[in-house]
N, C-alpha and C positions, 0 to 999 in steps of 0.2 A: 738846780731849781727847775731847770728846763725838764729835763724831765719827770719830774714828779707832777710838772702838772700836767703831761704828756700822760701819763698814767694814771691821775684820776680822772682825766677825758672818759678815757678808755673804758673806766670800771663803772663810771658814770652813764655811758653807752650802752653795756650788757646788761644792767641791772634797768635801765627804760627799756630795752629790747623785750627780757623777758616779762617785764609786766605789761608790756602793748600786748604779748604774743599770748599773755594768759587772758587775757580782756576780748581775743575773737573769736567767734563760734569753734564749733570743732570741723573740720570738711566731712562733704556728703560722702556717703558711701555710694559708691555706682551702682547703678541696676544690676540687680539679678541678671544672666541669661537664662534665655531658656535652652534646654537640654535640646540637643542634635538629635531629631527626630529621623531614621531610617526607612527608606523608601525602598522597598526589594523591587527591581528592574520585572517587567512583566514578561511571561517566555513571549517567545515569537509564536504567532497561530498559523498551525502547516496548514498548505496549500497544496492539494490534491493536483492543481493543472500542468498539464505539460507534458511531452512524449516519454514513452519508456521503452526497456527493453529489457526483455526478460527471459526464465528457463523454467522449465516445469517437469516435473515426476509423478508419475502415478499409476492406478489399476484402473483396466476395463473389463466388465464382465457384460456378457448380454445374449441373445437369442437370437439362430435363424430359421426362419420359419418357410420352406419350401410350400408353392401351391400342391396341394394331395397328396404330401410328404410329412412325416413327423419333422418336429423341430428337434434343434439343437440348438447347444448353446457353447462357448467358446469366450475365452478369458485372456487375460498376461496382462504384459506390463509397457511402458509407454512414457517415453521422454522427448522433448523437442524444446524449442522457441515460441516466444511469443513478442508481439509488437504491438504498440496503441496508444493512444491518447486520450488526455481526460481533461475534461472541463469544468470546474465548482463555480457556482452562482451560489453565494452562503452558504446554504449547507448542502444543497443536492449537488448533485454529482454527475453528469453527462459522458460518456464515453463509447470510443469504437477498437476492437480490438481483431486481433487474427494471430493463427498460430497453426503451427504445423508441426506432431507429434509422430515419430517415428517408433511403430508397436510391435507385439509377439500376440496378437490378437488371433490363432489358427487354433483348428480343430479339426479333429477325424470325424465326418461325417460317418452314421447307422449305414452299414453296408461296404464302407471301405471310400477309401479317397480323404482328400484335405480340404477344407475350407480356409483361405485365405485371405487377410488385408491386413499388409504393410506398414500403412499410412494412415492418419487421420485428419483433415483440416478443416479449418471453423472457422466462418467470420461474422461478427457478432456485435451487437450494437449493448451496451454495457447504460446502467440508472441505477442511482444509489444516495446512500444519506451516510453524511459522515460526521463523528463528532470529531472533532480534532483532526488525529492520527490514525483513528478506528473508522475504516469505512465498511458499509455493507452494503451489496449491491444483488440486482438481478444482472441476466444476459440470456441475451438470445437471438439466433440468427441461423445462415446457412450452414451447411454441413457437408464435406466433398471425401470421398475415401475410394480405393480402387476396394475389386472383388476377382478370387480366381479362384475355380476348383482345376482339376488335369483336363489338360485342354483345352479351359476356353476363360477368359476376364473377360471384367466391365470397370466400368467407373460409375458409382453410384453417387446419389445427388441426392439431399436431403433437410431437415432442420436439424436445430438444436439451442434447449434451455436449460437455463439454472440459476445457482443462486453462489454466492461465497462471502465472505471474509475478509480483510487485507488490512494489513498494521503497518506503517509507517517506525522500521525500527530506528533511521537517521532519516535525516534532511532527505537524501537522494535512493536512501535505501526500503524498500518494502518486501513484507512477506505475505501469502494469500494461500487460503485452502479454500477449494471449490466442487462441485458437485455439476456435471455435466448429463442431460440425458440427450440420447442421440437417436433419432428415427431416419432410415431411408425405407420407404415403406413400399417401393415399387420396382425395384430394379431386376434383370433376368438374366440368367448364367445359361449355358450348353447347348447343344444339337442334340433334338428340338429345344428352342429356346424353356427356360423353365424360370416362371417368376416366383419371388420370393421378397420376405420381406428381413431387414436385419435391423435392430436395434442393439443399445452398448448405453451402460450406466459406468459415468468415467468418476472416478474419484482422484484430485490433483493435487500437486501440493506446489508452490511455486515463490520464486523469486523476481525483482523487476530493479531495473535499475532509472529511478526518474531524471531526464532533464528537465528542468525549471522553463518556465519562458517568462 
């Protein structure tokens, strides 16, 4: 007897249970999300400042022009160092550079003998505008190179400007093609002294290695 009524409790139980349970709302459904919108990271904007150190390759061609002498002219080829630093304020560019190129710049002077220089060095105040990675710049400044025919050198003293190029191909690496024109317009060779004047149109191609600061 005990438990049948144990067991109509029970049946008694589940049959109120389900009709409480049919008697209340349905549950809310949760909100929507919204979709994971994607943010691409922004590159880093390069920064032209900082010291570098770099090597360059190139040709020079150009003209010597003896007082009441015909001119000549005399060419090769010409590879050195370079060193400098550069300063960006947004977009312009400020810099000072110098470089010393060791050349095959000789030629046989009308009549016989050589005309000689060695050497070429340039120190040079560098302006430019850069987008990015891509700068262009002027330059222009002094100009130092020895001279010697048989018998006698000098050391000529000069200017020199131009224009170039230069890509940021890493962080710390850059490449540069440039155009140099070079005037020593006064200097004098032999016994009797004989003045003359030499020019050289350098065309360069070059690498640089930057440090940051």
């Amino acid at each position: 007897m005990k438990r049948m009524l144990i067991a109509a409790a029970a049946l008694t139980l589940a049959v109120g249970g389900e009709a409480f349970a049919a008697d209340l709302p349905p549950p809310v459904a949760p909100p929507p999300q919204a979709p994971a919108t994607y943010v691409p990271m922004a590159a880093p904007v390069f920064s032209w400042s900082g010291f570098y150190l770099g090597v360059n390759l190139g040709y020079g061609f150009g003209t010597v022009s003896p007082t009441g002498a015909a001119s000549f002219s005399t060419n090769g080829f010409l590879a050195g160092g370079t060193v400098g630093a550069n300063y960006q304020m947004g977009g312009f560019v400020l810099g000072i550079e110098g470089d010393v190129d060791y050349d095959s710049l000789n030629t046989t002077m009308p009549g016989g003998g050589s005309f000689k220089s060695s050497w070429l060095s340039t120190v040079r105040g560098r302006a430019g505008w850069a987008w990015d990675r891509i700068l262009f710049y002027g330059t222009g400044g002094g100009a130092f190179a020895p001279a010697a025919v048989p018998g006698a050198s000098t050391n000529m003293f000069g200017w020199t400007a131009g224009a170039g190029i230069e890509a940021a191909v890493t962080p710390n690496w850059t490449a540069r093609i440039e155009y140099l024109y070079v005037d020593f317009p006064s200097p004098s060779l032999g016994t009797p002294a004989v003045s003359f004047s030499y020019t050289s149109n350098l065309v360069r191609a070059g690498v640089d290695y930057k440090f940051s600061w």
